[in-house]
C-alpha positions as CSV (number, residue, x, y, z in Angstrom):
1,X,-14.3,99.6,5.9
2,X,-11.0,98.3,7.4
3,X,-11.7,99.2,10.8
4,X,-10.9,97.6,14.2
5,X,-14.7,97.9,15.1
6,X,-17.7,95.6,14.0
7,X,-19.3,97.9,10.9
8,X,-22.5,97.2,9.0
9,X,-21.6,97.3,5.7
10,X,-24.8,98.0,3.4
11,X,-24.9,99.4,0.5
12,X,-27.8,102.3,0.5
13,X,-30.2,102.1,-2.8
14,X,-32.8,104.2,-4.0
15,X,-35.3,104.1,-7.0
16,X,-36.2,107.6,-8.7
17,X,-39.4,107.5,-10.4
18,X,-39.6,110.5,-13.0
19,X,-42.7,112.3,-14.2
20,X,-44.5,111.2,-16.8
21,X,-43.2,107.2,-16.0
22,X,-46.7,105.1,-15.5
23,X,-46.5,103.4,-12.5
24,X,-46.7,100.0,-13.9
25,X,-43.1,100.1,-15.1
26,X,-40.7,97.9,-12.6
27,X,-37.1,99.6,-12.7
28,X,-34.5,97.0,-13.2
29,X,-32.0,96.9,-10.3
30,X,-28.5,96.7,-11.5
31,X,-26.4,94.2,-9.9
32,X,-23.9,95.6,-8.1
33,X,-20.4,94.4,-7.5
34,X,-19.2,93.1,-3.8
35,X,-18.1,96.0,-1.4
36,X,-14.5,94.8,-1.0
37,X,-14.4,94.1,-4.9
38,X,-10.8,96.7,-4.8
39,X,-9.9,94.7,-8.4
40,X,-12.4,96.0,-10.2
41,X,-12.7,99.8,-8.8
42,X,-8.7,100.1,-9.8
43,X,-9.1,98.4,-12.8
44,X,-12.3,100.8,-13.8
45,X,-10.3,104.2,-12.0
46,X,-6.6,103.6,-13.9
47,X,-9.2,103.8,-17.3
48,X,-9.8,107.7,-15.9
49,X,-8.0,110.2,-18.9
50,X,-8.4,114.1,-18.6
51,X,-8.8,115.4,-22.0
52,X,-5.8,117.4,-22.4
53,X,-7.1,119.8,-25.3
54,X,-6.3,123.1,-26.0
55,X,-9.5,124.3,-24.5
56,X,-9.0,121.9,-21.2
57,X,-5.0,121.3,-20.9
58,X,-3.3,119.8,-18.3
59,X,-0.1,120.7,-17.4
60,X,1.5,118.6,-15.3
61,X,4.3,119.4,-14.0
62,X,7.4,118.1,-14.3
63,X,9.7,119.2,-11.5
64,X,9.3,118.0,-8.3
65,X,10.5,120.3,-5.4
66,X,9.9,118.2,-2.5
67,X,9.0,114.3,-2.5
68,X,6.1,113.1,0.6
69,X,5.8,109.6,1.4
70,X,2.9,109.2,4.3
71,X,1.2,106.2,5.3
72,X,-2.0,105.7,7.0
73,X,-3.0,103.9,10.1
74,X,-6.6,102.9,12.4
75,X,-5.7,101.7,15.7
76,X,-6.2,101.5,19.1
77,X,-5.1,103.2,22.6
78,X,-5.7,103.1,26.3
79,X,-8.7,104.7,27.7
80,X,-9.9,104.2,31.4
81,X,-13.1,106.4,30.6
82,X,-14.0,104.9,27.2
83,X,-15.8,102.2,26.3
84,X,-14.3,98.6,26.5
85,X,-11.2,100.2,27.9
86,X,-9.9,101.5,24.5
87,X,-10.4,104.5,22.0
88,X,-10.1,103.9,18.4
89,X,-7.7,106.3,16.4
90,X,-6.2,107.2,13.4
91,X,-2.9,108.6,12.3
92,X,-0.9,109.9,9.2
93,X,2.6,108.8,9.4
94,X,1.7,107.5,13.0
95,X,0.5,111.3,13.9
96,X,-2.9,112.0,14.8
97,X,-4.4,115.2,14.4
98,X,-5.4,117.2,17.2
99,X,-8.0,120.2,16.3
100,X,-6.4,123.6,17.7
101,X,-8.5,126.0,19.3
102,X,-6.7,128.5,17.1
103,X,-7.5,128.6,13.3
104,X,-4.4,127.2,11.4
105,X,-4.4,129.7,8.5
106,X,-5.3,132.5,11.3
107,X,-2.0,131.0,12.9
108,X,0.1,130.7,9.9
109,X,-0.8,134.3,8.8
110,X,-0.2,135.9,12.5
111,X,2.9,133.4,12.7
112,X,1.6,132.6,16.4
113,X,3.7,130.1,18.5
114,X,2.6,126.6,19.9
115,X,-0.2,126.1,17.2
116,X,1.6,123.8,14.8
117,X,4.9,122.4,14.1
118,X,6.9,122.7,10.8
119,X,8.9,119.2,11.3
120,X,6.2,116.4,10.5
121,X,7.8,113.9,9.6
122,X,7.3,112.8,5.7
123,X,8.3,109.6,5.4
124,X,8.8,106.3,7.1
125,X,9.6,102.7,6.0
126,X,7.1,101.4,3.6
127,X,4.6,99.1,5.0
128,X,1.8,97.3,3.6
129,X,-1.3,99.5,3.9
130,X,-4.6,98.1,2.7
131,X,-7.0,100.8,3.0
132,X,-10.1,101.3,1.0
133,X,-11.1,105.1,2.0
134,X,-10.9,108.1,0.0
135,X,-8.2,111.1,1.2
136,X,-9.2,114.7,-0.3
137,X,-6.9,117.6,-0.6
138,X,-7.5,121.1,-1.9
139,X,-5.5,122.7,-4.8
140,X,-4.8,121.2,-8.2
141,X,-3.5,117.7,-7.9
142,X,-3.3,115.0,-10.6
143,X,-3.9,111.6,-10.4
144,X,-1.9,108.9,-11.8
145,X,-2.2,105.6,-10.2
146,X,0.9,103.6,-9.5
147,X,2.3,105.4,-12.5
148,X,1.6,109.1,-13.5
149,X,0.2,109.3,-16.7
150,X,1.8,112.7,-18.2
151,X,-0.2,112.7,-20.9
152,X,-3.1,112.5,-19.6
153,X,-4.1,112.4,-16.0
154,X,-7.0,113.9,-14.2
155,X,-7.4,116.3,-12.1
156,X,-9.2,114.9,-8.1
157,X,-9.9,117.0,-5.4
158,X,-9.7,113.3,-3.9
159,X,-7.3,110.0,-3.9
160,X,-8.2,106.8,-3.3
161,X,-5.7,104.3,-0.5
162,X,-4.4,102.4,-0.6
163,X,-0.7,103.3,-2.5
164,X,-1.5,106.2,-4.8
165,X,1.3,108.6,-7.2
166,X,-0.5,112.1,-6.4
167,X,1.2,115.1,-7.9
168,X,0.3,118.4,-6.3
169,X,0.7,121.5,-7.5
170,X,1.7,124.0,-4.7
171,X,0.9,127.5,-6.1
172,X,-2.2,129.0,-3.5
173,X,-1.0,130.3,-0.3
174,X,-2.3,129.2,3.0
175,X,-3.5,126.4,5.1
176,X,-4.4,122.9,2.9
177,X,-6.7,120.7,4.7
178,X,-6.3,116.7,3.8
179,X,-8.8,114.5,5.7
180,X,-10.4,111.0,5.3
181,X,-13.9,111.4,3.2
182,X,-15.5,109.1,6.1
183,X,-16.1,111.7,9.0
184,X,-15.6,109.1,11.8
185,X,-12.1,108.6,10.7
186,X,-11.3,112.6,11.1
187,X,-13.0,112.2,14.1
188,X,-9.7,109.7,15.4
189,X,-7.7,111.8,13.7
190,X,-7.3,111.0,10.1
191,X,-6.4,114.6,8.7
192,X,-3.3,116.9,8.4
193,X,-2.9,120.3,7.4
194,X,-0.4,121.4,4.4
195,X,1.4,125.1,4.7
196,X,1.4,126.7,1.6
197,X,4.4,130.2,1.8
198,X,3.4,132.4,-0.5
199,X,4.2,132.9,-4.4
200,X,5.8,135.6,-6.2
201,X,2.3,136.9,-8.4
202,X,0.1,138.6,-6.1
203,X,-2.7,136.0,-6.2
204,X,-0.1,133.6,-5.0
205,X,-0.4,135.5,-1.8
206,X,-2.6,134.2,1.7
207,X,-4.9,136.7,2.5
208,X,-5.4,138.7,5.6
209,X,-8.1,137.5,7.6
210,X,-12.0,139.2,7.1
211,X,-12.4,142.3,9.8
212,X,-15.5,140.5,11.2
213,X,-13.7,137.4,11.6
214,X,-15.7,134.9,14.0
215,X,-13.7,133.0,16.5
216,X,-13.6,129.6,17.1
């Protein structure tokens, strides 16, 4: 991990022994490729094709309503009460997500004030970003690497960093939640929410919250 913090890095292994195996067979241990090896995970990923049958088809879509650009950041700010003087955050377009103590679809379907903001900004100058996480988004999204592949590109509930062509197909409304797979990075703040309005079919519609709803 990229991170301005001294971080084990070790990959975890295990050996599964199935019934039936006698015990005086040795598994072979495949050798596995360095952590930071980035070459070779694109080069085996951009290989990834959906198999666009009539069964399975993909339909990607062509039109393009609105156009995000969003970068992502680790860093660190000013804390008397921390540790070393500093607390380690994270930030999407130089934004760092702050948990409400109000749900965010319960807000968005209620339209209650001072939870949110509609103005984020999407875009800012591009910088180089080196990242090596994983960013995962709900709804139907296809992948196509520096270039989309219209053809045939697969469908990922999740996108590798760092620069990544992700087309997102906007059709369930409600509250998207994008966050970093590694759960310390959402702890700094790595996450955002997307606001979904709400179609013209009726299952393109948010849905009023449960009677028994908890809250939080």
């Amino acid at each position: 991990m990229d991170v301005p913090i001294a971080v084990d890095n070790k990959t975890a292994m295990a050996i599964l022994q199935y019934k039936g195996v006698p015990n005086t067979v040795v598994p072979i241990s495949p050798e596995l490729p360095p952590r930071n090896n980035t070459k070779l995970v694109t080069s085996y990923t951009e290989k990834l094709r959906s198999l666009n049958t009539a069964e399975f088809p993909t339909n990607v879509p062509l039109t393009v309503d609105r156009k995000l650009f969003y970068t992502i950041g680790l860093g660190q700010n000013a804390c008397l009460t921390c540790l070393n003087g500093t607390k380690l955050t994270a930030s999407l377009n130089n934004i760092s997500f702050v948990m409400s103590k109000i749900g965010l679809p319960q807000a968005h379907y209620y339209k209650i004030k001072g939870v949110f903001t509609t103005d984020s900004r999407t875009g800012l100058r591009r910088r180089s970003t080196t990242r090596g996480d994983e960013v995962e988004q709900g709804g139907i999204q296809f992948d196509g690497g520096a270039r989309v592949a219209r053809h045939q590109p697969i469908k990922r509930g999740a996108t590798p960093i760092p620069s990544r062509l992700q087309l997102l197909r906007g059709w369930d409304g409600g509250v998207w939640f994008m966050h970093c797979h590694l759960e310390l990075h959402m702890m700094w703040g790595l996450k955002m929410a997307f606001v979904v309005e709400n179609g013209k079919c009726p299952n393109e519609f948010v849905l009023p919250p449960p009677t028994d709803l908890s809250r939080c």
